[in-house]
Structures are given as structure tokens and as C-alpha cells.
N, C-alpha and C positions, 0 to 999 in steps of 0.2 A: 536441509531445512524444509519442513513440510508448512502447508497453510497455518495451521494451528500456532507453530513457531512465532509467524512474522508476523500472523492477527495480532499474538499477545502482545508480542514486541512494540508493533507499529512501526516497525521497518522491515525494507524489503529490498536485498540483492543491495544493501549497504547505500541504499541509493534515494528509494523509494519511501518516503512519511507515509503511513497511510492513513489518510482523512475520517474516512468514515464507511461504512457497509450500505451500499446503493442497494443491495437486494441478493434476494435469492432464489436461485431455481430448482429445475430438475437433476441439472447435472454441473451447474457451478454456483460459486455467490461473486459477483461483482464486488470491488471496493474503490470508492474515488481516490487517487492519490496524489502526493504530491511531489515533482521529481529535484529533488534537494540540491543537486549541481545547480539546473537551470537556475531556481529560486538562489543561491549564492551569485552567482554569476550577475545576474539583473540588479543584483541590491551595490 
């Protein structure tokens, strides 16, 4: 699964929500996310 993949999706390694795109660089783009065990776990 490459970036392009899991951006569209909004998940990541079945695990990860992804929030939203903090930014971009030279050579990556950051994105906040959110990790979906923990957040199940705590509720």
C-alpha cells in the first residue's frame, strides 16, 4: 500500500484514522492521526 493508498482511504496499517495533513515538505508530508486501538480501548 503506498501513501496515496491510505491518504484516500484515511487509514493506515488497519490501525491508524488519519485526521488530517499537517504539512508538507521537501521530502515528506506529515499527517496527524489518530491510533484506533488506543481511542477503542479508553472509551
Amino acid at each position: 500500500m503506498n501513501e496515496s493508498d491510505w491518504a484516500k482511504s484515511g487509514v493506515f496499517d488497519r490501525r491508524f484514522r488519519i485526521v488530517r495533513k499537517l504539512g508538507t515538505g521537501g521530502m515528506s508530508t506529515v499527517y496527524e492521526a489518530e491510533d484506533t486501538m488506543v481511542a477503542s480501548i479508553s472509551k
